[in-house]
PDB file of N, CA, C and O in Angstrom:
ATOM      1  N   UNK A   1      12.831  -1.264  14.441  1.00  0.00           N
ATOM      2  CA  UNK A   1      11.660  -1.987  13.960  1.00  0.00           C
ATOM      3  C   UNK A   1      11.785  -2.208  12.460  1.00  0.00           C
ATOM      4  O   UNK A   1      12.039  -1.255  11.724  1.00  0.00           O
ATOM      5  N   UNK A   2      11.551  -3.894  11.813  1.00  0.00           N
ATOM      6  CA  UNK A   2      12.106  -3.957  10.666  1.00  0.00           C
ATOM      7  C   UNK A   2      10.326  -3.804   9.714  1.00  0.00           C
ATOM      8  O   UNK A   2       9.258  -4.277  10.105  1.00  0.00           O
ATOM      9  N   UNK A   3      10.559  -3.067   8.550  1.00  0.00           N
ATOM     10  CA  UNK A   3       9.484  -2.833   7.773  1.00  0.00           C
ATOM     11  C   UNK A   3       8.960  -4.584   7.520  1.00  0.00           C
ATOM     12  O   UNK A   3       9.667  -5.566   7.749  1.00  0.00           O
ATOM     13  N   UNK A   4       7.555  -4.595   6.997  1.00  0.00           N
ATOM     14  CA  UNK A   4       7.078  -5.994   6.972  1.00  0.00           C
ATOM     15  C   UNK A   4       6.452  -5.559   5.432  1.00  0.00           C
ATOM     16  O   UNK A   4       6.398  -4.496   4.812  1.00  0.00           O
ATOM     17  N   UNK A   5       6.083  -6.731   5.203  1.00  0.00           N
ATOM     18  CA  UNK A   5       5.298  -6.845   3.464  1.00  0.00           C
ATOM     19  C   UNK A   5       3.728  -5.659   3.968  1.00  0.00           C
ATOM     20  O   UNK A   5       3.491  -4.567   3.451  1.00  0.00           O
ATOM     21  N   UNK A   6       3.456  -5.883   4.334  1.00  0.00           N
ATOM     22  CA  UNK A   6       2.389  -4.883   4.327  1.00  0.00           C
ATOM     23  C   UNK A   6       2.682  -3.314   4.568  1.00  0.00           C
ATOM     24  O   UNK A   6       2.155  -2.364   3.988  1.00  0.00           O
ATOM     25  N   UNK A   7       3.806  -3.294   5.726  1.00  0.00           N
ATOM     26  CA  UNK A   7       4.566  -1.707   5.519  1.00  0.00           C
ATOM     27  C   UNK A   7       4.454  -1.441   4.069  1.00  0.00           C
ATOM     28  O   UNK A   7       3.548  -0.759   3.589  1.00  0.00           O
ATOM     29  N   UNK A   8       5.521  -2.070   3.296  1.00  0.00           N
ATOM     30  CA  UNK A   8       5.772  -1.642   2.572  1.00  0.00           C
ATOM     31  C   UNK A   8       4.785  -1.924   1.368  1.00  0.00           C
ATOM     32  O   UNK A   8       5.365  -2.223   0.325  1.00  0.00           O
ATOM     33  N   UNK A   9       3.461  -1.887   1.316  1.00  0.00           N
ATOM     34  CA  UNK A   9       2.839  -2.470   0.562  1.00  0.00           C
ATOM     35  C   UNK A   9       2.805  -0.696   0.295  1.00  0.00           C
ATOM     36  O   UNK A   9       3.080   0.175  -0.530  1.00  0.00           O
ATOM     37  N   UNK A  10       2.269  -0.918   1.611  1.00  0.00           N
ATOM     38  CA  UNK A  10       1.315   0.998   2.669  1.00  0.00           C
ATOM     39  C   UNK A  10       2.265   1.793   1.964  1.00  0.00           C
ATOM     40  O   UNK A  10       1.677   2.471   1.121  1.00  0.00           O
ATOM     41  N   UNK A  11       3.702   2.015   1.969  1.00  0.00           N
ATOM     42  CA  UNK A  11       4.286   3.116   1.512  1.00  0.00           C
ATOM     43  C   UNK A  11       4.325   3.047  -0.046  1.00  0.00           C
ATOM     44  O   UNK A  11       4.417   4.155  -0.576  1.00  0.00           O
ATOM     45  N   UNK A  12       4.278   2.064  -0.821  1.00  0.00           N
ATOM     46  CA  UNK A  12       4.324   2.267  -2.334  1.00  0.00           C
ATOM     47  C   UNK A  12       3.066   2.892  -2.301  1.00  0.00           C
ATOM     48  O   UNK A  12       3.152   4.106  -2.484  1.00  0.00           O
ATOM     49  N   UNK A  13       1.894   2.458  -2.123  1.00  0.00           N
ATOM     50  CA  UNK A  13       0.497   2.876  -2.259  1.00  0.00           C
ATOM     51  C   UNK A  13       0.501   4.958  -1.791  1.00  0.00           C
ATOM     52  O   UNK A  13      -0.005   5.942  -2.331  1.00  0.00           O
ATOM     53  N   UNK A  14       1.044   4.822  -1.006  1.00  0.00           N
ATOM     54  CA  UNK A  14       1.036   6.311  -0.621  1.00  0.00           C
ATOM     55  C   UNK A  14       2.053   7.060  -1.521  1.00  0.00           C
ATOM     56  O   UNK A  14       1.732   8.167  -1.954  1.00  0.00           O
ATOM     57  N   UNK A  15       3.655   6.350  -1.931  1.00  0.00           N
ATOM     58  CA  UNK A  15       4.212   7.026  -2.933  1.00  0.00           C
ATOM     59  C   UNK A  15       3.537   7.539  -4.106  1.00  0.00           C
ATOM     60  O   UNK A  15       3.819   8.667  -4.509  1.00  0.00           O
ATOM     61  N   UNK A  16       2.562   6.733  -4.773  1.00  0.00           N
ATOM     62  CA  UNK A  16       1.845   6.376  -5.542  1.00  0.00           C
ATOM     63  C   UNK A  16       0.606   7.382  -5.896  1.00  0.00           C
ATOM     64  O   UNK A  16       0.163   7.762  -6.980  1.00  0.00           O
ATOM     65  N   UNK A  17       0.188   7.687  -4.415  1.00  0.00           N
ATOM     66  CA  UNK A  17      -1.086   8.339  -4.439  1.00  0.00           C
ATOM     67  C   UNK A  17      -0.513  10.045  -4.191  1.00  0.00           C
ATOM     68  O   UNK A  17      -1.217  10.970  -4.596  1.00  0.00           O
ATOM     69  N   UNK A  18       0.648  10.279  -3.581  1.00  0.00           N
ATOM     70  CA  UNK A  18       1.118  11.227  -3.867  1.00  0.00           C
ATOM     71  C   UNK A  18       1.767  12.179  -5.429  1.00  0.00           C
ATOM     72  O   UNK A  18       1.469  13.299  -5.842  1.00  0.00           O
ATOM     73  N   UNK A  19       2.526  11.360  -5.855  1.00  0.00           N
ATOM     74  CA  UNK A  19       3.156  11.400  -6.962  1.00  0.00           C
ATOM     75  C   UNK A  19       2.204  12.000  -8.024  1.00  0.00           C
ATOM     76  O   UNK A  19       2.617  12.785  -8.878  1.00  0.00           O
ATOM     77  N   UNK A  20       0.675  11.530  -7.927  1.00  0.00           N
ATOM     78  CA  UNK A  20      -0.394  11.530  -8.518  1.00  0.00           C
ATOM     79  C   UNK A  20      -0.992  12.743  -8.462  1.00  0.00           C
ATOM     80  O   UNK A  20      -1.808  13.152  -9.287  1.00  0.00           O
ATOM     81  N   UNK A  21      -0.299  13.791  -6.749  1.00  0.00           N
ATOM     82  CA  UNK A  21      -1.283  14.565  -6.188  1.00  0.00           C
ATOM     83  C   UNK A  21      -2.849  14.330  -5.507  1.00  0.00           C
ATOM     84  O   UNK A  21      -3.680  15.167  -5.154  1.00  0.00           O
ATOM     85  N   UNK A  22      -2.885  12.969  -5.479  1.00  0.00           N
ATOM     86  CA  UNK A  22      -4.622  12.697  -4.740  1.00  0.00           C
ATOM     87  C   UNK A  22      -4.212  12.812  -3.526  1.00  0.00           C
ATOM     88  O   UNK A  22      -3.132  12.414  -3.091  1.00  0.00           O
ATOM     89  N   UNK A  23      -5.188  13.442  -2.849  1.00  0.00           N
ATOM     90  CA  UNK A  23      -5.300  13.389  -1.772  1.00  0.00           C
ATOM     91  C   UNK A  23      -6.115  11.982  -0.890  1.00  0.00           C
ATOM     92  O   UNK A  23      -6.907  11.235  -1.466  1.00  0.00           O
ATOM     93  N   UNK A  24      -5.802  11.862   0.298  1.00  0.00           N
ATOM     94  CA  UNK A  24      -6.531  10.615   1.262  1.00  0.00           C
ATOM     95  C   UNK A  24      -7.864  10.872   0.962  1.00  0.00           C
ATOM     96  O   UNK A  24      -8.470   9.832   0.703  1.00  0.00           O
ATOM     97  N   UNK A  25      -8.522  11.854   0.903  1.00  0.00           N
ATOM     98  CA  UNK A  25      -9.578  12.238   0.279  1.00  0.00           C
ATOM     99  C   UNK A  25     -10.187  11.809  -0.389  1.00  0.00           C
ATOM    100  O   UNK A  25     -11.240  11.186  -0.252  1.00  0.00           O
ATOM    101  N   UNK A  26      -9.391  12.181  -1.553  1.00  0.00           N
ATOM    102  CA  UNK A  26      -9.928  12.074  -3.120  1.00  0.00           C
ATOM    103  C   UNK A  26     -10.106  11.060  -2.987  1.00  0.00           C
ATOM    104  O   UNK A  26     -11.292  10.736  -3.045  1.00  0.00           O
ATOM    105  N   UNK A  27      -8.665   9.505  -2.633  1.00  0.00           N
ATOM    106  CA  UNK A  27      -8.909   8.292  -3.126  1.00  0.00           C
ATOM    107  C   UNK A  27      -9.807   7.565  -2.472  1.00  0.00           C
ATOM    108  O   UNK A  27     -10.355   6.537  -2.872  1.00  0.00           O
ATOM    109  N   UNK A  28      -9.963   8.166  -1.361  1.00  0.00           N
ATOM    110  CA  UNK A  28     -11.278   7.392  -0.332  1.00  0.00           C
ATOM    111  C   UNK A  28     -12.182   7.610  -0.932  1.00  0.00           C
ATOM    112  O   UNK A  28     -12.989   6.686  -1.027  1.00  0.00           O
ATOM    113  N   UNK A  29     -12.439   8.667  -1.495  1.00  0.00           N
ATOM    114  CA  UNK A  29     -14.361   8.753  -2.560  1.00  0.00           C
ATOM    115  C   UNK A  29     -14.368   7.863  -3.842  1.00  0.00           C
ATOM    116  O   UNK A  29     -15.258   7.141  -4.293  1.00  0.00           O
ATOM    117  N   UNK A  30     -12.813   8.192  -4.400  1.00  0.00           N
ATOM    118  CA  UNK A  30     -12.760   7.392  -5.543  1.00  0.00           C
ATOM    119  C   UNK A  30     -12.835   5.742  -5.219  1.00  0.00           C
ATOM    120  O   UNK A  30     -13.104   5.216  -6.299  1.00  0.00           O
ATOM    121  N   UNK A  31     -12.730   4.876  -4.349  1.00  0.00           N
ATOM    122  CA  UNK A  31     -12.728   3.637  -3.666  1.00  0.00           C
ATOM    123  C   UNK A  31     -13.105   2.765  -2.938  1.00  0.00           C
ATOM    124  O   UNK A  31     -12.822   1.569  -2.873  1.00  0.00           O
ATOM    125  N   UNK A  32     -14.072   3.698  -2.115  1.00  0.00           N
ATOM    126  CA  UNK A  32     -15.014   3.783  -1.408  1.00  0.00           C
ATOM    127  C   UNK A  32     -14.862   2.955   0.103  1.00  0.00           C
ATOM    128  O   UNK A  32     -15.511   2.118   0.730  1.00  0.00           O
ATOM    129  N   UNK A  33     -13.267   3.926   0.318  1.00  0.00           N
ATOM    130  CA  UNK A  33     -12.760   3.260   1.396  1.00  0.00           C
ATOM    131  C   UNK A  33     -12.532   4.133   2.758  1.00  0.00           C
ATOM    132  O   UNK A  33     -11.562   4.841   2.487  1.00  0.00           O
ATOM    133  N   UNK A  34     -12.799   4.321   3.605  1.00  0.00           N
ATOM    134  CA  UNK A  34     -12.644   5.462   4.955  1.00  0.00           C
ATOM    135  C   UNK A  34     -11.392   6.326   4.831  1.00  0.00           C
ATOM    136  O   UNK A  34     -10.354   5.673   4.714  1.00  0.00           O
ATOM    137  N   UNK A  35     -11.297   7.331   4.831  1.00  0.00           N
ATOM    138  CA  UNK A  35      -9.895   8.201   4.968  1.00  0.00           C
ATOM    139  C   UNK A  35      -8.873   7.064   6.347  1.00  0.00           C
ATOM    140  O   UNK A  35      -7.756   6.583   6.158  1.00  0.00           O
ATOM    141  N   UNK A  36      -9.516   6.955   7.313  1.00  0.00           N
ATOM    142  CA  UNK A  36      -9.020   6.525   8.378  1.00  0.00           C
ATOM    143  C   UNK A  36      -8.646   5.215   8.045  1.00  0.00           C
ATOM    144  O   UNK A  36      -7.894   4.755   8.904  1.00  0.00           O
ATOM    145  N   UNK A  37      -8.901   4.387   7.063  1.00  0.00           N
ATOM    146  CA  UNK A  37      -8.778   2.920   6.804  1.00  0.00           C
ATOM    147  C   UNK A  37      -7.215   3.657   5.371  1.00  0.00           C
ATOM    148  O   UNK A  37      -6.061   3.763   5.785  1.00  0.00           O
ATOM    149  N   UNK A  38      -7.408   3.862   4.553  1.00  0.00           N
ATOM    150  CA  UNK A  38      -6.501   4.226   3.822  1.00  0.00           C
ATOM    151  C   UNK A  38      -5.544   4.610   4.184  1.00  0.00           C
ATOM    152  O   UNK A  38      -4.550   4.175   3.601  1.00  0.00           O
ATOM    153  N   UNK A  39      -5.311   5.708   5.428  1.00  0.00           N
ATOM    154  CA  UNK A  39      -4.451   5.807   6.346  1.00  0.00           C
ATOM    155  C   UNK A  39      -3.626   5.124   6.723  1.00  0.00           C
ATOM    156  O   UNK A  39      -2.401   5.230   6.668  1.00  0.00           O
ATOM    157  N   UNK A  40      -4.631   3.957   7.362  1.00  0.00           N
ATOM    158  CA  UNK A  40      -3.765   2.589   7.880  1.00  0.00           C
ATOM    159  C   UNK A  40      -2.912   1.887   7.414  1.00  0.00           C
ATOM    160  O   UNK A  40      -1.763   1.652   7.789  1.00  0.00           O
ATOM    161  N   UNK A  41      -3.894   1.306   5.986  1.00  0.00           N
ATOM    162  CA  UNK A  41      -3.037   1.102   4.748  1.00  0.00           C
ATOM    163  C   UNK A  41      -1.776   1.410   4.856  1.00  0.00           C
ATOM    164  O   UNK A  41      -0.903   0.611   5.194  1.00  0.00           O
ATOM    165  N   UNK A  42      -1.545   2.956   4.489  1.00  0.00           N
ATOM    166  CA  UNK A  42      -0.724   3.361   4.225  1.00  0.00           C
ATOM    167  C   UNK A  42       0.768   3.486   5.242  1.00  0.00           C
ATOM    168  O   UNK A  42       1.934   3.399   4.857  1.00  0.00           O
ATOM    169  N   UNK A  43       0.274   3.707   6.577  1.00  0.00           N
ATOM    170  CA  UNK A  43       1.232   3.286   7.482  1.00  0.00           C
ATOM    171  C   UNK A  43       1.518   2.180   7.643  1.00  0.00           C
ATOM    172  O   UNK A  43       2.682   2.107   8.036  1.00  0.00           O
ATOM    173  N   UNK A  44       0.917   0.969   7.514  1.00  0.00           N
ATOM    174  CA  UNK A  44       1.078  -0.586   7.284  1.00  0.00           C
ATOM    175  C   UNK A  44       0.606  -0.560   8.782  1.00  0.00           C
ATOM    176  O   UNK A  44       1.421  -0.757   9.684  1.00  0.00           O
ATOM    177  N   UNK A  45      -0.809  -0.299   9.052  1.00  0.00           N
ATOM    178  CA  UNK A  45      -1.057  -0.655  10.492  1.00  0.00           C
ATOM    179  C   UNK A  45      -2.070  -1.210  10.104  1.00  0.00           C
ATOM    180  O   UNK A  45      -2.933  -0.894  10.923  1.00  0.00           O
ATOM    181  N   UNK A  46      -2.720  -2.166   8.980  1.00  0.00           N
ATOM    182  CA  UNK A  46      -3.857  -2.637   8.421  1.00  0.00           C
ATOM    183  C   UNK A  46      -3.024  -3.376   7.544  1.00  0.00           C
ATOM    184  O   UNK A  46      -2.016  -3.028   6.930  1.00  0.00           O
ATOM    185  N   UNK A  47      -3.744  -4.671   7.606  1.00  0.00           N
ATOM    186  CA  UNK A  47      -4.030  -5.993   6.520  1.00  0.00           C
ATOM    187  C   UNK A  47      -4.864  -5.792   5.370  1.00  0.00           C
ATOM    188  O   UNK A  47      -5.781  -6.612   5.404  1.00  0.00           O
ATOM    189  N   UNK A  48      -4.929  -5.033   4.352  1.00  0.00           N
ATOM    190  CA  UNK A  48      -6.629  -4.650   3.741  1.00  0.00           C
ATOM    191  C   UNK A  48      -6.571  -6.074   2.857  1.00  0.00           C
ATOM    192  O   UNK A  48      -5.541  -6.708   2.628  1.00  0.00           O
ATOM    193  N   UNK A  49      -7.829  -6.399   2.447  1.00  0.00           N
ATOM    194  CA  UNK A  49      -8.216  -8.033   1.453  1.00  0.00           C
ATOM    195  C   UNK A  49      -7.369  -7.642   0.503  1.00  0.00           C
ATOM    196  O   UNK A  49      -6.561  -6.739   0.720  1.00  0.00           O
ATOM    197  N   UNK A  50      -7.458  -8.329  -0.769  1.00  0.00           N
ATOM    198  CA  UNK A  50      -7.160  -8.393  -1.955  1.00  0.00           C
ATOM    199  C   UNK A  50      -8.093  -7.239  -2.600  1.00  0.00           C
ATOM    200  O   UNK A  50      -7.630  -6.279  -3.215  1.00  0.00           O
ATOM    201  N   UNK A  51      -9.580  -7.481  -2.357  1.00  0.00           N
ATOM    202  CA  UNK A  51     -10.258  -6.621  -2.869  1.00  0.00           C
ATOM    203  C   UNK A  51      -9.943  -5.396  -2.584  1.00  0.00           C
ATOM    204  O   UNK A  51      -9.723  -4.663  -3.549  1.00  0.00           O
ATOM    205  N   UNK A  52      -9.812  -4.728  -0.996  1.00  0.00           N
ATOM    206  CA  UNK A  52      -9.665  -3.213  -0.932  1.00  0.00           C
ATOM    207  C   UNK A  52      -8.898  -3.026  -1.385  1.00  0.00           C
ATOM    208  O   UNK A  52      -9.016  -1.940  -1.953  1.00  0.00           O
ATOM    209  N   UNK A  53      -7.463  -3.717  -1.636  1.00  0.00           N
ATOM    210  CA  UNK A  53      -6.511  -3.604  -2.422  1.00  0.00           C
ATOM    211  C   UNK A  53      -6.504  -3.114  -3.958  1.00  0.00           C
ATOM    212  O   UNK A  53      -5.854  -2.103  -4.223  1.00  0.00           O
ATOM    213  N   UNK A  54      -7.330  -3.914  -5.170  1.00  0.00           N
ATOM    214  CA  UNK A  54      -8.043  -3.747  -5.271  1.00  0.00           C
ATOM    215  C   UNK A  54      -8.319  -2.443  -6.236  1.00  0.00           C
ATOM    216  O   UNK A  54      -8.032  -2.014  -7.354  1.00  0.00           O
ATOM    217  N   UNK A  55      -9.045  -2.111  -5.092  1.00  0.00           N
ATOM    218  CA  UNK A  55     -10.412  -1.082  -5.157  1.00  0.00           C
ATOM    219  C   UNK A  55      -8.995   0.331  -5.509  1.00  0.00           C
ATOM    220  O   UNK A  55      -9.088   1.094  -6.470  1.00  0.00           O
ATOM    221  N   UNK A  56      -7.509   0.386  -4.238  1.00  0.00           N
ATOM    222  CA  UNK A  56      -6.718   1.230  -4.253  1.00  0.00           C
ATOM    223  C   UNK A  56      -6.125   1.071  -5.572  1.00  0.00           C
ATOM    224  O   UNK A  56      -5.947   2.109  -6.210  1.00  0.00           O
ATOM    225  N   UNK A  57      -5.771  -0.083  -6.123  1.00  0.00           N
ATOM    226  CA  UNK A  57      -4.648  -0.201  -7.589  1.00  0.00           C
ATOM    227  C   UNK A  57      -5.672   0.629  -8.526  1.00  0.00           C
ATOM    228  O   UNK A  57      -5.315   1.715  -8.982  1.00  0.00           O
ATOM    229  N   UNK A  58      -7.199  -0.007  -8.859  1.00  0.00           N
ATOM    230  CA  UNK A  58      -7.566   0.831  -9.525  1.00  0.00           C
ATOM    231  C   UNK A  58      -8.051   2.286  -9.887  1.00  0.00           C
ATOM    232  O   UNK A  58      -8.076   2.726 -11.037  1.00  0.00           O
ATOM    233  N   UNK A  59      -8.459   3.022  -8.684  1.00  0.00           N
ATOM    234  CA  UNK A  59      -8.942   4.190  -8.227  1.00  0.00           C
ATOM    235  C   UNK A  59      -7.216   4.912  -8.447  1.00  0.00           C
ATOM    236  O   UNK A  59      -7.312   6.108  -8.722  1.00  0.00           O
ATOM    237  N   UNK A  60      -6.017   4.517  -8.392  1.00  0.00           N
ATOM    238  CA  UNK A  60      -4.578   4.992  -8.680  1.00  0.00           C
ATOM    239  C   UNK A  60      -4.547   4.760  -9.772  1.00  0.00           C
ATOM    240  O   UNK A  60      -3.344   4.894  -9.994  1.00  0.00           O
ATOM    241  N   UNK A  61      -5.099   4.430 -10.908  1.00  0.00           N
ATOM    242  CA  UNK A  61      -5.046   3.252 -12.214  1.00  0.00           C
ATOM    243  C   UNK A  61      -3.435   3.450 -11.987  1.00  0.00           C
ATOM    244  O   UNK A  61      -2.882   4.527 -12.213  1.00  0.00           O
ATOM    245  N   UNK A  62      -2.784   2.350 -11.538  1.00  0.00           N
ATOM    246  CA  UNK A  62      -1.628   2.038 -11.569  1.00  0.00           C
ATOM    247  C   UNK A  62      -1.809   0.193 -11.503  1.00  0.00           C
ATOM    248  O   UNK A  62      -2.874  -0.423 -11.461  1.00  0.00           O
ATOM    249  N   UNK A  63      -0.766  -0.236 -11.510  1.00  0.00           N
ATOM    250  CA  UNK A  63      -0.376  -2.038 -11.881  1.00  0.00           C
ATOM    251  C   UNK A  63      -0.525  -2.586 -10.289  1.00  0.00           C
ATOM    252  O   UNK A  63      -0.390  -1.945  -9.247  1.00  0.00           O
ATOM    253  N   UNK A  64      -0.860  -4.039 -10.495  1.00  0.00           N
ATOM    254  CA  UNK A  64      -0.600  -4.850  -8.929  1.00  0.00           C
ATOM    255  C   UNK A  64       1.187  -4.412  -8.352  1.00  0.00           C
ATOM    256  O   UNK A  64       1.759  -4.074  -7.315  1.00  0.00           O
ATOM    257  N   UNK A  65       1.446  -4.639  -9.514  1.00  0.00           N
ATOM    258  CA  UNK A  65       3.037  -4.889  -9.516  1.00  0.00           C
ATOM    259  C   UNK A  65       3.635  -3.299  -8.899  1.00  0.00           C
ATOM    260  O   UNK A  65       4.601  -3.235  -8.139  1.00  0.00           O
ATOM    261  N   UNK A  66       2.981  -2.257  -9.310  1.00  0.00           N
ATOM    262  CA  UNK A  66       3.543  -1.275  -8.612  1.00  0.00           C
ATOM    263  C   UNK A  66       3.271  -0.710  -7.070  1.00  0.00           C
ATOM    264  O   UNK A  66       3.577   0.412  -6.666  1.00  0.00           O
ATOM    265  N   UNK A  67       2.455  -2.035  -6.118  1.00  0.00           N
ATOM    266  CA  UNK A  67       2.204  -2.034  -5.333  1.00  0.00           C
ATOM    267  C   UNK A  67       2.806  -3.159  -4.557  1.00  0.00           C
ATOM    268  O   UNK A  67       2.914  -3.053  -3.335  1.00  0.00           O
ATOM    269  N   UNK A  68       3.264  -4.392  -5.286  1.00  0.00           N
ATOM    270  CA  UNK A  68       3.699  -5.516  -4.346  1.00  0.00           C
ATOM    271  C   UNK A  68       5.458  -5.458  -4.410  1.00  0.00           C
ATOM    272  O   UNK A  68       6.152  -4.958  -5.295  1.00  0.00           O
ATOM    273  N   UNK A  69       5.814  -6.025  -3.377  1.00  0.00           N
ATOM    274  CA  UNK A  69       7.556  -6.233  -3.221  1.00  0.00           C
ATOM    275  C   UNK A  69       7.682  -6.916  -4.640  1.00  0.00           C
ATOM    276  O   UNK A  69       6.884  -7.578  -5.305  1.00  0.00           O
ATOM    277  N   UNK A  70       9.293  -6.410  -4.906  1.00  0.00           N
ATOM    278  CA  UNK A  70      10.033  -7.003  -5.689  1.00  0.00           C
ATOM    279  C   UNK A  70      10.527  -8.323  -5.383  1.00  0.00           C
ATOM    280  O   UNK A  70       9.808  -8.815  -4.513  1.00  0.00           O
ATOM    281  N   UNK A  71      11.770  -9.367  -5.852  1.00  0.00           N
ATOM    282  CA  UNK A  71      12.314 -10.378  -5.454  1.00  0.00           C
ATOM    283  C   UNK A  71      13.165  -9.805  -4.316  1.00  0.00           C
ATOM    284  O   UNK A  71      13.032 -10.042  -3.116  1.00  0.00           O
ATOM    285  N   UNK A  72      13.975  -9.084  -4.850  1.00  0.00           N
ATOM    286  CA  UNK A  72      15.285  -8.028  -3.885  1.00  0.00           C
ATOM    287  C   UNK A  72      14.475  -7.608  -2.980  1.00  0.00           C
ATOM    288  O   UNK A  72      15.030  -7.967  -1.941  1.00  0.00           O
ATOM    289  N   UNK A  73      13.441  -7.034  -2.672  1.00  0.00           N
ATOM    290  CA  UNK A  73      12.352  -6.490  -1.164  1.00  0.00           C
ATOM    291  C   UNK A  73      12.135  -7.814  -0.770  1.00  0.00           C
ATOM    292  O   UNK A  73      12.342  -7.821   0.443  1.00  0.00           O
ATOM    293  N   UNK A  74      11.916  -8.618  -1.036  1.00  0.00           N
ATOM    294  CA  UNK A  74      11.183  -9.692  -0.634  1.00  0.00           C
ATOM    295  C   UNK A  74      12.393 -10.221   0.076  1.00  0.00           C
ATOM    296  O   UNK A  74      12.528 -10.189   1.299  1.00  0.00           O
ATOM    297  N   UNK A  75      13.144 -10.642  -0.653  1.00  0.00           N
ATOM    298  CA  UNK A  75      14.673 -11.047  -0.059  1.00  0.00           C
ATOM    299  C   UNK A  75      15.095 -10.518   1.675  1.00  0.00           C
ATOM    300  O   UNK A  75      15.303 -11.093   2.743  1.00  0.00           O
ATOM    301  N   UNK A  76      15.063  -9.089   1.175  1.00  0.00           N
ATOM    302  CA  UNK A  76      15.367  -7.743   2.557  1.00  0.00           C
ATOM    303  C   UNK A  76      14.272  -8.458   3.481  1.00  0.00           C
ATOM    304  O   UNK A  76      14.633  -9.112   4.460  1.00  0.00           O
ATOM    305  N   UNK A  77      13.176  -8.340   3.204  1.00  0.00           N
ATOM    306  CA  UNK A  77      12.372  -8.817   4.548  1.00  0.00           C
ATOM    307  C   UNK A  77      12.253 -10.087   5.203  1.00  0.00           C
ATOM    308  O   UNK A  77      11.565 -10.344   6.191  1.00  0.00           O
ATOM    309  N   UNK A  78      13.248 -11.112   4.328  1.00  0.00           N
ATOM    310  CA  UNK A  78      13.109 -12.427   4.865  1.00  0.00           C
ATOM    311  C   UNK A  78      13.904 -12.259   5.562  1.00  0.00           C
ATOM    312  O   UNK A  78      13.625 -12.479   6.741  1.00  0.00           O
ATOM    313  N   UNK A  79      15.494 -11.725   5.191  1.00  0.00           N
ATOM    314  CA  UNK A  79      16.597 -11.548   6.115  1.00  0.00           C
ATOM    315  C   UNK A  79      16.015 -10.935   7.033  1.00  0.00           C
ATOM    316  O   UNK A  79      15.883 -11.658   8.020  1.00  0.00           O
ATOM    317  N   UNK A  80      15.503  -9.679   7.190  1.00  0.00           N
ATOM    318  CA  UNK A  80      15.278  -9.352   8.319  1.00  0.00           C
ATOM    319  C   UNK A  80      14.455  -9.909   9.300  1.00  0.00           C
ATOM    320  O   UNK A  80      14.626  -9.421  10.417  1.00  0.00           O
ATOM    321  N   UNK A  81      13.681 -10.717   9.219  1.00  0.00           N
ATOM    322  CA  UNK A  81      12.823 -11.777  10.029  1.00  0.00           C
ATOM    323  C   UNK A  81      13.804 -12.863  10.976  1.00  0.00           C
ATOM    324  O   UNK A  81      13.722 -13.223  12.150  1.00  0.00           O
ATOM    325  N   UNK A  82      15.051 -13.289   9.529  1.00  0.00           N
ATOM    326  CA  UNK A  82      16.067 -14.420  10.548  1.00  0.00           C
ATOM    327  C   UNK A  82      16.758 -13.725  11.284  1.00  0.00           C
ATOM    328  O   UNK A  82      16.866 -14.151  12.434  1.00  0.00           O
ATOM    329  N   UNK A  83      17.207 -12.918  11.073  1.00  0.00           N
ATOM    330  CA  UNK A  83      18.505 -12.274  11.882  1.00  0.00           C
ATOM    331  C   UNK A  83      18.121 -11.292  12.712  1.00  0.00           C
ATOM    332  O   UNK A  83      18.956 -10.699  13.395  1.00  0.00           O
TER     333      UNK A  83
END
């Protein structure tokens, strides 16, 4: 199963929120988003808006950019779509 832009949205966001030490917890109070929805997120089994999005970059105060694919990721997932 090939990772998709939102997988990997889910795993920077969780690298992210780890690295930090927050817990699913913490950032769900800080964001005001369901443990169970952040979750999702984070496994890439959820689409979240721009906004919940969002709501996660800032409650991490981290950048858009340290949440979205690179050119080179972006690249990887197109190939993997054709082939």
């Amino acid at each position: 199963m090939s990772i998709t832009v939102t997988g990997l949205v889910g795993k920077k966001i969780r690298q992210h929120r780890r690295a930090k030490e927050i817990t699913i917890q913490q950032l769900s109070r800080k964001c005001g988003l369901t443990v169970n929805y952040i979750s999702l997120i984070e496994k890439g089994e959820a689409n979240p808006s721009l906004n919940k999005l969002f709501a996660i970059v800032c409650s991490l105060e981290i950048q858009w950019e340290d949440i979205m694919p690179n050119c080179e990721e972006h690249q990887d997932l197109y190939n993997q779509t054709i082939f």
